[in-house]
N, C-alpha and C positions, 0 to 999 in steps of 0.2 A: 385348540383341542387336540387330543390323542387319539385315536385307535387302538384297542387292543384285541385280542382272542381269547373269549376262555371259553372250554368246554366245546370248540367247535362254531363258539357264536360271536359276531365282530361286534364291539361296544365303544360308545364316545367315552368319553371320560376328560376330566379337567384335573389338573393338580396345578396348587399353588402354594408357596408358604418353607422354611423349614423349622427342624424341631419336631416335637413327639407327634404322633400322628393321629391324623382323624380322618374317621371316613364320614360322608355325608351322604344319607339316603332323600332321595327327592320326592315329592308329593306327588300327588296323582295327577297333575299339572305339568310336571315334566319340566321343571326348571334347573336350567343346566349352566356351565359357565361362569366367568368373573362375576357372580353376584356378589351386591355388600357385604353381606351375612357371611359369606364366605372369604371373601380380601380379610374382612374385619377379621375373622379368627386366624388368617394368614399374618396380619401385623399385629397379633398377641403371640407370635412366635410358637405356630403352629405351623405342618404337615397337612395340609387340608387333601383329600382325593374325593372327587365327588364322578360316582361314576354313573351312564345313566343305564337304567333297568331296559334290559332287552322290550324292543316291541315299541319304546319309545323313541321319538326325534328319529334321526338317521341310522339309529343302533337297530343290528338285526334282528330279527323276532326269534323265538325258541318255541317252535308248534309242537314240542313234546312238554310241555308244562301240565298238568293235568290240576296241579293241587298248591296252594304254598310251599310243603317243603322242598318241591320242582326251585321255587325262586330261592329258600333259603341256599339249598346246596352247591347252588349255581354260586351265589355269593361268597360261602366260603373257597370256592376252588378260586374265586376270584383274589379272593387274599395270597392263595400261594402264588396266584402269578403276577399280584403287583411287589411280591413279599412284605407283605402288612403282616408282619407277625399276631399282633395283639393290640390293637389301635379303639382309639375312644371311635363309638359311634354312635353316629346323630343321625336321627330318623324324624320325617315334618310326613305328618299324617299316615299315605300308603307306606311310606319311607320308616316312618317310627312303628309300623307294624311291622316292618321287616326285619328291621333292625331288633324289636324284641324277639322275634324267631331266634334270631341269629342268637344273640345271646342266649336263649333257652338251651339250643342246639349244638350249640359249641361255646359254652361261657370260658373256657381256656384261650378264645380266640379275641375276646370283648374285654379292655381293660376301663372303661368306664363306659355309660349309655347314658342319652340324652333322646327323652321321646319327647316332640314337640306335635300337641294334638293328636295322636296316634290314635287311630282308626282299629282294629284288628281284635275288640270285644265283642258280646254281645251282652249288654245288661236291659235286664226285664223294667218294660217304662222310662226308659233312655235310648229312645231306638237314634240310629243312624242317619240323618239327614238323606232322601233319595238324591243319587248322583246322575241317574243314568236316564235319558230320555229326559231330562229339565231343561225348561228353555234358560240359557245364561246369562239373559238380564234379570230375571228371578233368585239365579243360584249367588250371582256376586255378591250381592250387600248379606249375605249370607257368611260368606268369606271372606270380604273386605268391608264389615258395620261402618267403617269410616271412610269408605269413597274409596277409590284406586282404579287403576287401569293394571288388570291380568295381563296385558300385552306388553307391560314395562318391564315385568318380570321376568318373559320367557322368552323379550328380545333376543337374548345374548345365546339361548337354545337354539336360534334361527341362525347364528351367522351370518347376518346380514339379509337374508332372506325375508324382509318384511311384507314382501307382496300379501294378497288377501288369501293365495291359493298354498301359500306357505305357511300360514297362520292357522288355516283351516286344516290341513292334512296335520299339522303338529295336535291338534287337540283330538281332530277323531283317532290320530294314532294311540293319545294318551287314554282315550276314555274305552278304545279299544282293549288297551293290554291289561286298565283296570280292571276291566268289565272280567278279563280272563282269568284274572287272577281273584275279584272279589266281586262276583254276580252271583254264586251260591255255595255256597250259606251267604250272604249279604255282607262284606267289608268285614269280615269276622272268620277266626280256625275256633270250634268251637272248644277243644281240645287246650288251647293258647292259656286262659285262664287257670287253669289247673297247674299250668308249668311253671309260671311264673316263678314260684320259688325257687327254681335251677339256677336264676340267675344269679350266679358269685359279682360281679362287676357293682360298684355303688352306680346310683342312679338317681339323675333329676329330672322329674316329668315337669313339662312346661304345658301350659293350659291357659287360651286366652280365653278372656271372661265372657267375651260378645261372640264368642266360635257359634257362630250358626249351624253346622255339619255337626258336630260330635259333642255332645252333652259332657258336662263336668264329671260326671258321673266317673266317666270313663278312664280320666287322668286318676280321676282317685281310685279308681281300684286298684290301675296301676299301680301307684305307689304306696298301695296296702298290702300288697302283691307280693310285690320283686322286695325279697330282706331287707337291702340298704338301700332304699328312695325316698328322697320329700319331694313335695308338689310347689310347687311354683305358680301362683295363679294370675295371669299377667293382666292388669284393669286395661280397660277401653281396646281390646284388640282381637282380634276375630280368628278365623282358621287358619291362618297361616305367621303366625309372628314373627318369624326369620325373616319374610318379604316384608313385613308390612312395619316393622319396627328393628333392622337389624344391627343396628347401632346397641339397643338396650341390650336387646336378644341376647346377639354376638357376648357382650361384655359379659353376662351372666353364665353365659357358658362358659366364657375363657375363665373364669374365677372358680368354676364351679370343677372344673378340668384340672387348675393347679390344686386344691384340695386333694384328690387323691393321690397325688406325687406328692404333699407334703407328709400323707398319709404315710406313703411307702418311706419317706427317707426317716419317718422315726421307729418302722419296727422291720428295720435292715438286719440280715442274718450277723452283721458284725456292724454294730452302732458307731457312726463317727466323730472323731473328738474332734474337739475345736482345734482351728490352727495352731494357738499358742498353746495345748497340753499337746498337742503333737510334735513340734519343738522341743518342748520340757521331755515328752518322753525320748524321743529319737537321740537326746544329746551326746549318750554314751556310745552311741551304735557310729559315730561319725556319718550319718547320713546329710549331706549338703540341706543346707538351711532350706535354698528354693524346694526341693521337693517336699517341704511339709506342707506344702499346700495342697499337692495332689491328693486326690481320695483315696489310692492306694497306700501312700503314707498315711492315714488318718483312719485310714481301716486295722489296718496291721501293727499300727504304733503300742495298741496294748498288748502286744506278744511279744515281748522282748527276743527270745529266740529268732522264732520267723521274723522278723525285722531286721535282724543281722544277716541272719542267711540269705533275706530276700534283696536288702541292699549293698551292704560290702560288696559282694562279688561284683554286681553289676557298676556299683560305682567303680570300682577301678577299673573293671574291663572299659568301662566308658572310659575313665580318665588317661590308664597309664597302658593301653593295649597299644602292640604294635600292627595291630590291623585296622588298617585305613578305616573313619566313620562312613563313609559311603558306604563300603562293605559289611561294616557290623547293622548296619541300620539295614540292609536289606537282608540278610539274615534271621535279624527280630522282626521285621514284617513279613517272612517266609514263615516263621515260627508263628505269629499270631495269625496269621491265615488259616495255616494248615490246623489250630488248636482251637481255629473258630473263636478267637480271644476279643473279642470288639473291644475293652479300654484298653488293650496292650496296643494293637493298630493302632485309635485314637492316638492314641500317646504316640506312639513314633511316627505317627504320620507328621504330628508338627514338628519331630526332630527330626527327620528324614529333608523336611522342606534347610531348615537349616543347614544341611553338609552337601547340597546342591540335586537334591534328587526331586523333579519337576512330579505333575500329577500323573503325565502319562507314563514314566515309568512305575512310581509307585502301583498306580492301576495296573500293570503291565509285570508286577510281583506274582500276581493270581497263576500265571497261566505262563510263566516265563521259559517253558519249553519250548510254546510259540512265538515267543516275541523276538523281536531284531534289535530290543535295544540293547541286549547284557552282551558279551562277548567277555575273552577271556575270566581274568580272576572273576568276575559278577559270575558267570558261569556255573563256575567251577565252586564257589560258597556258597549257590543255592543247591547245586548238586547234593553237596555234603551236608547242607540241613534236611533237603527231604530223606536221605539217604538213613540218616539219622535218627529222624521223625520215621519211618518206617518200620527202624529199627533191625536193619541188614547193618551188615559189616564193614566199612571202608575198604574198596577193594584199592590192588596197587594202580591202576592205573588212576583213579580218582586222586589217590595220595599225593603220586607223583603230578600228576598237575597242579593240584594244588600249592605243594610246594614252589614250584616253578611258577607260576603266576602271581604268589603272594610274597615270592622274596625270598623262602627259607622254613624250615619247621614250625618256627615259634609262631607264627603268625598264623600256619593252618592249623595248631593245637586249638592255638587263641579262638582261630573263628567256631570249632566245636565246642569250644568253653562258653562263646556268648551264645551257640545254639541250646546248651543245655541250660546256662545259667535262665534264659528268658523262655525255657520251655516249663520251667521251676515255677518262675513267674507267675505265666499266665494259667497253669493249674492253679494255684494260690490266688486271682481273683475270680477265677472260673466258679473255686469253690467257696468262696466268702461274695459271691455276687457282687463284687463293688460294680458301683454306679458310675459313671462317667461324670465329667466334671458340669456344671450347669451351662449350659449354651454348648457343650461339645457334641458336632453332627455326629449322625450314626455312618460308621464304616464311610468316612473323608475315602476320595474327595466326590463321590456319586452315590454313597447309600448301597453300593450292593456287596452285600455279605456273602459268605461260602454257603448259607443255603441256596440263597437265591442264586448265584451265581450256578451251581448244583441244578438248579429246576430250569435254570435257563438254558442249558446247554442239552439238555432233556429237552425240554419243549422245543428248540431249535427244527430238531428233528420232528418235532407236531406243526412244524411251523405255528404253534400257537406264542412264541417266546414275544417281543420286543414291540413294543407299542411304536405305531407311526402317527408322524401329525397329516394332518389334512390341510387342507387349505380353509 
């Protein structure tokens, strides 16, 4: 498990998995950690982070909470500082109440939702199961109709901690921060209903049949609610279906998840051809056969123009330049940096690895004013991309290094030719939005982008920046 900071307040958190991202909001149970439901959505090639809600397990408490949007806002500043740009999330009971906040309150932030059981209505003659003062040999067959032990689930919350005094401080913690966040109005914003249509993100409420806690009722309003949701109503399974079935769960999420990426890649701002008409079209432009496959080729293939202009150039700079590929390749990772360009990175991250540039220099592109690994010509060609990118003058002493470290003229022309050719580039998928290829990580080889990287070096200074592990 991790540690992180946000807003002043220290949090556990689990991540596992990569691929497009998910966040996982946890039930009023407090179940944290390598659960199945969560491995299981990790090996359908997912981003899993499951973080745990202040006040619960060993995460600090936040005694300035007054109200829900206390928890939603805290959650969104949590995304900037794991940088979750816009990540699916999945909410199981208190979790999937929060999770519709969230999306209400920032739907630009929520690229799909998944309420499972979700608490945070109030419907007349479906009241809410009491949670608070019930004895828990009463409450479980309530949330587990088919037998189970709560303690198998929240093991992995304890870290080892199985004692009785650890089991015990973990639930009154949990029923503690419930209580503060939903003892009045009763497990409900009464406001919440009304909002529901905010939410832009498609959505599947999941609703097990035998849910003792939260009446059907409830999922179905949901998904009468929120514009794009169906109901999912799961037989023989009780209030919590992730724990108690996370095999099926899992599967139906992950299915439920690629749907809207299938969604997206058919009404892309610039629709992709197939391999072979991007072939057939590129043939006159001499664009190398391999890159018909890329989505930049397959984006751009019906623009005859921008196709020549976007590939000749760089094809030849690539083939017949007199500036060494180690130097042209960090150049165009200088250039996709600073342009905030993720498929141009992507993309020469895996060419960069070829002309021998290891991760830690690549990582080491970002911020290579500080770094010990460049020295001369490296130097002196990232000098002259930012220098460029800035849009100042080459002054003479720049020039003359340059020359002197790269050999001669032609070669320090050359490396401004592949700064501008690949600054051409990455405006041209910046503004046709191409997607990344399928399986290619976000911003190789660790995930951190120039915002994040931007908010890291800011929070540094809050000391809120860089999550630690625990033991």
């Amino acid at each position: 498990m991790e540690r992180v900071r946000v807003d002043g307040v220290e949090i556990r958190l689990y991540r596992t998995g990569s691929g497009p991202q998910v966040l996982y909001l946890h039930s009023g149970f407090g179940e944290l950690g390598p659960l199945p439901f969560i491995e299981n959505l990790a090996r359908c090639g997912l981003s899993v982070t499951a973080p745990e809600m202040p006040g619960f397990g060993t995460s600090e408490r936040c005694r300035e909470w007054h109200e829900i949007e206390d928890v939603v806002f805290f959650y969104r500043q949590l995304l900037d500082v794991l940088d979750l740009e816009a990540p699916a999330v999945i909410g199981q009971s208190l979790g999937g109440w929060l999770a519709a906040e969230l999306a209400v309150w920032f739907p630009e932030r929520v690229s799909a939702l998944v309420l499972i059981d979700a608490v945070g209505l109030h419907i007349d003659g479906a009241p809410i199961h009491e949670l608070f003062g019930v004895d828990p040999v009463k409450l479980m067959p309530l949330v587990f109709p088919n037998g189970g032990n709560l303690l198998e689930h929240i093991a992995p919350a304890l870290e080892g901690q199985a004692d009785s005094d650890a089991v015990l401080l973990h639930f009154f913690r949990a029923m503690e921060t419930t209580a503060a966040v939903g003892w009045s109005p009763y497990m409900h914003d009464p406001k919440l209903r009304g909002r529901l249509h905010l939410v832009r993100a498609p959505a599947l409420i999941i609703h097990g049949e035998r849910d003792g806690i939260v009446p059907l009722r409830h999922s179905e309003e949901y998904a009468r609610s929120i514009p794009n949701a169906r109901l999912e109503v799961l037989g023989n399974l009780g209030h919590l279906p992730a724990l108690e079935a996370p095999e099926s769960v899992s599967a139906l999420v992950a299915e439920f998840l690629r749907e809207p990426a299938q969604e997206q890649s058919e009404s892309r701002r610039i629709p992709l051809l197939s391999v072979e008409d991007t072939r057939e079209a590129l043939r006159g432009a001499r664009v190398p056969e391999v890159v018909a496959n890329l989505n930049i080729s397959r984006a751009l293939a019906s623009f005859d123009l921008l196709a020549k202009v976007a590939f000749q150039p760089t094809a030849r700079l690539m083939a017949e330049s007199s500036l060494p590929p180690r130097l042209r390749e960090l150049v165009i990772l200088r250039i996709a940096w600073l342009n905030g360009c993720e498929y141009e990175w992507a993309q020469h991250y895996r060419f960069s690895k070829t002309v021998g540039l290891d991760d830690e220099v690549i990582a080491a592109v970002r911020r290579w004013q500080d770094s010990d690994r460049f020295e001369g010509a490296e130097r002196a060609v990232l000098a002259l991309t930012d220098t460029l990118w800035e849009g100042s003058q080459v002054g003479d002493e720049l020039w003359e290094r340059l020359v002197e470290t790269l050999g001669g003229k032609q070669a320090a022309l050359e490396a401004a030719a592949v700064a501008g050719a690949w600054t051409m580039v990455a405006y041209l998928l910046k503004t046709a939005a191409v997607p990344l290829e399928e399986g290619q990580p976000s911003w190789p080889p660790d995930g951190v982008s120039p915002r994040h990287s931007a908010r890291t070096a800011s929070a540094h200074a809050r000391s809120t920046a860089s999550p630690r592990h625990t033991r």
